[in-house]
C-alpha atoms as one frame of an Amber mdcrd trajectory, in Angstrom:
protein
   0.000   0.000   0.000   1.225   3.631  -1.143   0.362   6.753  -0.315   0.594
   9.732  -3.493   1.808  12.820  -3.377  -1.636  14.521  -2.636  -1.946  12.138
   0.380  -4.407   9.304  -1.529  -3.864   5.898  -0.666  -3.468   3.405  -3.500
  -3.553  -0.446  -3.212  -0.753  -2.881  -5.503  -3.424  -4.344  -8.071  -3.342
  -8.339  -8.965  -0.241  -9.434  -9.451   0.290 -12.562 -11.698   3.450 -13.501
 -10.193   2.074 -13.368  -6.777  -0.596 -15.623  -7.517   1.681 -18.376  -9.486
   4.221 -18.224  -6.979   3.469 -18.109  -2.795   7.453 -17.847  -2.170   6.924
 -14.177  -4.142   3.801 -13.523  -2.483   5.301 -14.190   0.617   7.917 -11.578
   0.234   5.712  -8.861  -0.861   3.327  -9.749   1.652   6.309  -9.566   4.717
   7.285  -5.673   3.659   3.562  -4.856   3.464   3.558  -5.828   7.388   6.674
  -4.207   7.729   6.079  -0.950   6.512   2.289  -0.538   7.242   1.967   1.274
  10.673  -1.683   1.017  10.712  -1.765  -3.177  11.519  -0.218  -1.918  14.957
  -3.503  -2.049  16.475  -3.569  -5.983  15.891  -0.344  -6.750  17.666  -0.185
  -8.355  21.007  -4.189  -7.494  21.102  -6.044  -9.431  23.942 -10.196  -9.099
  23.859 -12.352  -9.793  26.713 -15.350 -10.524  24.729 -16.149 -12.523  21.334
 -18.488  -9.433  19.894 -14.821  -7.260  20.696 -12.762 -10.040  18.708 -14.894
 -10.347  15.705 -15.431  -6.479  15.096 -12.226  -5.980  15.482 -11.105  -9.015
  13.937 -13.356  -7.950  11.152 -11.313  -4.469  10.724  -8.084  -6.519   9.837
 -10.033  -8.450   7.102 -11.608  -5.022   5.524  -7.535  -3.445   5.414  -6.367
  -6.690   4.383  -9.269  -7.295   1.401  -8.624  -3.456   0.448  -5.106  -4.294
  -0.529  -5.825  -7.680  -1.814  -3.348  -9.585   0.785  -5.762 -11.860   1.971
  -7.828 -12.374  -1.605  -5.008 -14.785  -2.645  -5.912 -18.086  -2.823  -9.187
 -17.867  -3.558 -10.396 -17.734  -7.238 -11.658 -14.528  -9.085 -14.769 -16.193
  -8.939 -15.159 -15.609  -5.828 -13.429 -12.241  -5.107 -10.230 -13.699  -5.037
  -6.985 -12.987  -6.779  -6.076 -16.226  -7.957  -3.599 -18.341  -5.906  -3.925
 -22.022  -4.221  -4.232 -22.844  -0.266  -0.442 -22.325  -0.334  -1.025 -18.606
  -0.373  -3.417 -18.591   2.178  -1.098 -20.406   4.543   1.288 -18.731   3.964
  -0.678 -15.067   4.774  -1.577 -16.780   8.485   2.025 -17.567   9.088   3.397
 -13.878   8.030   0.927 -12.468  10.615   1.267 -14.554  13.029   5.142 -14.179
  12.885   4.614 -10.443  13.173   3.117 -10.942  16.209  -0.588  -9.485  14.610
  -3.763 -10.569  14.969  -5.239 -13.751  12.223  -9.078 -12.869  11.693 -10.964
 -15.038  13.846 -13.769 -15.389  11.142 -10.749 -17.061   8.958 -11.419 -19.979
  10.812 -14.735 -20.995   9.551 -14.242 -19.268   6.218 -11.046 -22.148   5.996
 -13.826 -24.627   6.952 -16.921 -23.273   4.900 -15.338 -21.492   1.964 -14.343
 -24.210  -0.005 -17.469 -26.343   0.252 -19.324 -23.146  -0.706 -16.932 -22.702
  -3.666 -17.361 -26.237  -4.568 -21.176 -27.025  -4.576 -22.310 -23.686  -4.862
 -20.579 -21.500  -7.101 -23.202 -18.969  -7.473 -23.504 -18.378  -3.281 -19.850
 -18.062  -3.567 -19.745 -15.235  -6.107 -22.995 -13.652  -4.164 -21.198 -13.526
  -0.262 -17.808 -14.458  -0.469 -16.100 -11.196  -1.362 -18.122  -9.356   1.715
 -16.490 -12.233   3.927 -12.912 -11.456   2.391 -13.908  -8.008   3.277 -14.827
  -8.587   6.804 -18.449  -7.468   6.653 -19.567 -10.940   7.385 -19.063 -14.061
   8.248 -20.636 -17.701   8.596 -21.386 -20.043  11.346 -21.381 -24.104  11.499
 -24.456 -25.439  12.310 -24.317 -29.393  12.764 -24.482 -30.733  16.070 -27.797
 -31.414  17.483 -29.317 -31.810  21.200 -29.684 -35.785  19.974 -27.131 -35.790
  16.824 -23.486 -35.254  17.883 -20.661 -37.003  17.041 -23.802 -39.105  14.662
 -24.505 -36.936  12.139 -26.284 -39.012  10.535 -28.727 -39.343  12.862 -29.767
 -35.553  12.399 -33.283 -34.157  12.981 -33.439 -30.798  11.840 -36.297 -30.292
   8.861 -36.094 -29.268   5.677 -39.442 -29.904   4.215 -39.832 -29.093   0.378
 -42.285 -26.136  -0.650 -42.422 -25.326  -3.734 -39.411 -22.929  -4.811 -38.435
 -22.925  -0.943 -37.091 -25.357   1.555 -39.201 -24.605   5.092 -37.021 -25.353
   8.579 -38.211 -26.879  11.849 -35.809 -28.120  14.526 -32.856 -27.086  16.626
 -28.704 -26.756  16.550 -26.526 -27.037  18.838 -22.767 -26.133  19.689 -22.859
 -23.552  16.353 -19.574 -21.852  15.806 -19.803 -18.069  15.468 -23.617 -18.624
  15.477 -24.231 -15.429  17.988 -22.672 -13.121  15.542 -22.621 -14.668  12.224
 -25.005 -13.174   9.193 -25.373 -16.418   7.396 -25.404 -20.069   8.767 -24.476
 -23.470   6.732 -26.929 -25.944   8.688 -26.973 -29.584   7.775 -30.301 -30.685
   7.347 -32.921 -33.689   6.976 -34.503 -33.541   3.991 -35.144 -37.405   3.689
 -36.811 -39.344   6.471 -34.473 -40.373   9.670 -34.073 -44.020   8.369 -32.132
 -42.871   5.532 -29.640 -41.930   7.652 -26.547 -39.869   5.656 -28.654 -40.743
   1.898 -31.302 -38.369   3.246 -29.160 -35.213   4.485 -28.886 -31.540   2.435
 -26.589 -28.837   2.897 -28.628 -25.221   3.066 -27.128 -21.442   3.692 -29.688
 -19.832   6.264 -29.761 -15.760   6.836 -29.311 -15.719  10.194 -32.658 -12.327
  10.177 -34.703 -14.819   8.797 -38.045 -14.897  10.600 -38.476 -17.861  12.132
 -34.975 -18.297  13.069 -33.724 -17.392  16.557 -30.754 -18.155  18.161 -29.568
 -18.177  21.528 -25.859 -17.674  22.714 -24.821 -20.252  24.884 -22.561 -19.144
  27.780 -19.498 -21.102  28.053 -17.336 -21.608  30.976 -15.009 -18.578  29.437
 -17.620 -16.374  30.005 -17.612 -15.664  25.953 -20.190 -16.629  22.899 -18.673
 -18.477  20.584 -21.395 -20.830  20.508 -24.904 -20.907  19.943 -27.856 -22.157
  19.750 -30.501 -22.345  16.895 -33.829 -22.643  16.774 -35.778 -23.095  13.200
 -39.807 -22.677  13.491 -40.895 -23.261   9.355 -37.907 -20.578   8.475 -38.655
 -20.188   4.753 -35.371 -20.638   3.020 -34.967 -20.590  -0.746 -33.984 -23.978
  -2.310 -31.161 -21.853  -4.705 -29.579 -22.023  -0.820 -28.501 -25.556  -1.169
 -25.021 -26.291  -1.109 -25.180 -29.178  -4.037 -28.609 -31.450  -4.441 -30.881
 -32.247  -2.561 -29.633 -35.463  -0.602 -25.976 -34.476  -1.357 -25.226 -32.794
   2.187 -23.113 -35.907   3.397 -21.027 -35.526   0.484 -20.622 -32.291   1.113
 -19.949 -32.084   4.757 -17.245 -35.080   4.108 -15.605 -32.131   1.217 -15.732
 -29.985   4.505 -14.398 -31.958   6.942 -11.271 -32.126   4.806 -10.303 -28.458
   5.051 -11.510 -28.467   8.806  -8.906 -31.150   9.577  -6.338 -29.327   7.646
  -5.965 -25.822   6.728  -7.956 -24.837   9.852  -5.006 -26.525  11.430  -2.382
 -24.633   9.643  -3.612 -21.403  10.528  -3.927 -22.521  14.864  -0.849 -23.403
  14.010   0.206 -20.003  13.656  -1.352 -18.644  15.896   0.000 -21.215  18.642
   3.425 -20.045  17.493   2.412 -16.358  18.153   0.898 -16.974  21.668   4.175
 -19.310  22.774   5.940 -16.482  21.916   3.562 -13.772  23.994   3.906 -16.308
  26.537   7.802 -16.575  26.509   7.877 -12.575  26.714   5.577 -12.546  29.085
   7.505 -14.423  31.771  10.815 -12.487  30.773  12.984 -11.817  34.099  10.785
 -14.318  36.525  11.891 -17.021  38.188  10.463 -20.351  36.191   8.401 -23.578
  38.310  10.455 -26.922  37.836  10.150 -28.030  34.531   9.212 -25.002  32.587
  11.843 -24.648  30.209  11.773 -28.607  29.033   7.647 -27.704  28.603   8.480
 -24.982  26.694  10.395 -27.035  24.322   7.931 -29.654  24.241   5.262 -27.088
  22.879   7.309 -25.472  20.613   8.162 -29.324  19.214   4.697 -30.047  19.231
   3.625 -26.850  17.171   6.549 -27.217  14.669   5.527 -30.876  14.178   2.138
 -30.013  13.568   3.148 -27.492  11.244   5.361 -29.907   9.130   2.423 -32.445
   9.349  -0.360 -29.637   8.023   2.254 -28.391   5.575   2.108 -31.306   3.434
  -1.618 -31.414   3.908  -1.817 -27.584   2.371   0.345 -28.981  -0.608  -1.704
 -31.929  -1.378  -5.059 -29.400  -1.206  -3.003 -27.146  -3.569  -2.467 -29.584
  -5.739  -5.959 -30.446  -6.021  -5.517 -33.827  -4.506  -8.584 -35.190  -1.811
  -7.632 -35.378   1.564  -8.368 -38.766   2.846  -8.633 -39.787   6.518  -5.159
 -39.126   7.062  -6.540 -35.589   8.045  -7.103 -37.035  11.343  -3.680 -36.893
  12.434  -3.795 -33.247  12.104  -6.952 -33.250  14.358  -5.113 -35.156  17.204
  -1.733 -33.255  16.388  -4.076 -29.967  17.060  -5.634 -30.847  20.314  -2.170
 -31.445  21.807  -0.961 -28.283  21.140  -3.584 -26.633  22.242  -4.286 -28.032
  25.286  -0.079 -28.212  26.032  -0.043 -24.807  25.124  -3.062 -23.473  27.456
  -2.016 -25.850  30.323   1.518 -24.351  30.439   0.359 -21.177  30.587  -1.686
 -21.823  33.783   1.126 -23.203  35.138   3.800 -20.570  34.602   1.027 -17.790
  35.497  -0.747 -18.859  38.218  -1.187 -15.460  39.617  -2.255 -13.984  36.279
  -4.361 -16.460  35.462  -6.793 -17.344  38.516  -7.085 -13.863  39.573  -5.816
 -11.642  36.761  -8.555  -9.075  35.144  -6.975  -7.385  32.529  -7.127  -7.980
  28.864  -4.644 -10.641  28.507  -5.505 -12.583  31.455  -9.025 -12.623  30.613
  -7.621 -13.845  27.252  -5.670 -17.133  28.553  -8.241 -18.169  31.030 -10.998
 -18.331  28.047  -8.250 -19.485  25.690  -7.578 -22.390  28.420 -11.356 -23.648
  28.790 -11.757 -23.564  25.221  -8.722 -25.760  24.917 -10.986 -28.273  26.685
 -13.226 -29.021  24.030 -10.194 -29.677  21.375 -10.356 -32.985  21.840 -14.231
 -33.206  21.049 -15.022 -31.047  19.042 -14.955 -31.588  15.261 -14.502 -35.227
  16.025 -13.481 -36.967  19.116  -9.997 -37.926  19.549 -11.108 -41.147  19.994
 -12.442 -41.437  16.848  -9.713 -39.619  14.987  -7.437 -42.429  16.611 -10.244
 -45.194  15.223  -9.785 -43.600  11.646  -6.101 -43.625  11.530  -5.718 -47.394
  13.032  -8.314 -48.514  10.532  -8.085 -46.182   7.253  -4.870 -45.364   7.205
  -2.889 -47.880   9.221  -5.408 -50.846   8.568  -4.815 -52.528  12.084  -6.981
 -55.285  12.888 -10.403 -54.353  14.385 -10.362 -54.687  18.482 -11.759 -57.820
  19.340 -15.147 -58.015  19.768 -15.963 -55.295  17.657
């Protein structure tokens, strides 16, 4: 970005070499952060609330979009600027290693965006460049009060009228569902005894009358989750994410990019908060066995980033990622819940009884830790997929 002489500012248009190569992208990308003062604001930032983190969060994306930095890797389709997964990645690990903030709403765009992209072009040239540009964002909604880890075994109604699809039913657990404009619910559309044959993938508005949605207050104290409630919401069948009876299909396309580049980028941002932690304790006296958990961290971070890395260049490449995804799910519940347990540990003080920004930060970092080895898919299960899909070890006896 470039200021004129009469004090205009001026953004660097597409660049074709940036999009065909990341390791150029990269570079430009690393003296944009450099030289920009305004991203100050984003570094070492702690928020006490979610609503504080995503409209703040969301003021990264708009300078980011306005320059184009975070529109590669995404198709011009889309609002992109061309580019692969690599050069998303790579965008997450520049900020991070600047110490700056990595939009929380990238999270579930990582997840969402692709499927979107995939199975419904036309939604994705409709809403994706106001998510690039941080004036929205999407929420998950899959998990039910009697459909978990089953998702087949969903309840939530999508009943056929005419040019619309009308929704009755409940979610659960919804990521960014208490401040997210749109929501990609996975719905019944067949009867229950079809199981996954009778599931459909639909974008909801979350105004829509008929939907309501109640924030569900975690242990943190913040509202990342939600509930929804559907009473016959009138949605419009162009909403579907594929066909009708194609939302297993779909959510298995998701999963993929759940288990992978939404590990790359916590990746990052582990890396960043080792290193806040690290400065933080600068001059104290460390508990027994802080420095060799320290290394173990940063050796669990840098293995899940060698692990994801290959997973970003297989997704690049345009290759499926098959169950082996689950290894980056496991890899990414033990850094975070190594990471959030040594910071309790090394601030006790700070982070029982602390009340300002950043302690507020680690305790609700810590309790969400707690879930990362549910949420998404148990690690139990992960460890069932690898033994059977990708290790093929006999089944347990018995089973």
């Amino acid at each position: 970005m470039t200021e004129s002489a009469g004090g205009e500012v001026s953004y660097p248009e597409a660049r074709d070499d940036w999009a065909r190569d990341p390791s150029a992208y990269r570079r430009a990308l690393r003296q944009f952060i450099a030289t920009e003062p305004g991203l100050d604001r984003w570094r070492g930032v702690d928020y006490p609330t979610t609503e504080d983190r995503m409209r703040d969060n969301a003021a990264l994306s708009k300078l980011l979009s306005e320059g184009g930095w975070n529109r590669y890797g995404w198709p011009p389709s889309a609002g992109g600027l061309g580019g692969d997964e690599r050069h998303r990645a790579v965008m997450y690990d520049e900020l991070s290693a600047a110490g700056l903030a990595v939009p929380e709403q990238n999270k579930l765009l990582e997840t969402l965006g692709p499927a979107v992209l995939r199975f419904a072009p036309d939604l994705a040239a409709q809403f994706m460049p106001s998510y690039l540009a941080g004036e929205e964002w999407w929420g998950q909604g899959f998990s039910e009060p009697e459909a978990g880890s089953d998702l087949a075994g969903l309840r939530c109604r999508a009943r056929r009228a005419g040019e619309n699809y009308v929704l009755s039913g409940q979610k659960i657990w919804t990521s960014h569902g208490a401040t997210a404009r749109r929501l990609i619910c996975l719905v019944r559309t067949g009867t229950l005894e079809s199981r996954h044959r009778g599931l459909s993938m639909i974008m909801v508005d979350t105004d829509t009358p008929g939907v309501a949605i109640r924030p569900i207050a975690l242990a943190s104290g913040h509202n990342e989750l939600a509930e929804v409630f559907f009473d016959d919401a009138v949605v419009p069948a162009a909403r579907l994410l594929g066909q009708e009876g194609e939302g297993w299909a779909v959510a298995m396309y998701l999963l993929q990019f759940e288990r992978a580049m939404y590990a790359w980028l916590s990746a990052t941002v582990a890396s960043r908060r080792l290193r806040e932690l690290r400065a933080a304790l600068s001059g104290r006296l460390l508990p027994d066995g802080a420095i060799r958990r320290f290394g173990e961290c940063y050796s669990d971070i840098a293995t899940l980033k060698a692990r994801s890395a290959d997973t970003v260049r297989r997704l690049a490449a345009g290759r499926t990622v098959g169950p082996e995804a689950s290894i980056d799910k496991i890899l990414l519940a033990t850094v975070e819940t190594g990471l959030h347990d040594l910071a309790r540990d090394v601030l006790p003080g700070e982070f029982l009884f602390g009340d300002d920004p950043a302690a507020q930060q680690w305790r609700a970092e810590w309790w969400y830790s707690r879930a990362s080895t549910i949420m998404g898919g148990s690690a139990e299960v992960q460890r069932g997929i690898i033994a059977d899909r990708v290790l093929g070890l006999p089944k347990e006896r018995g089973a």
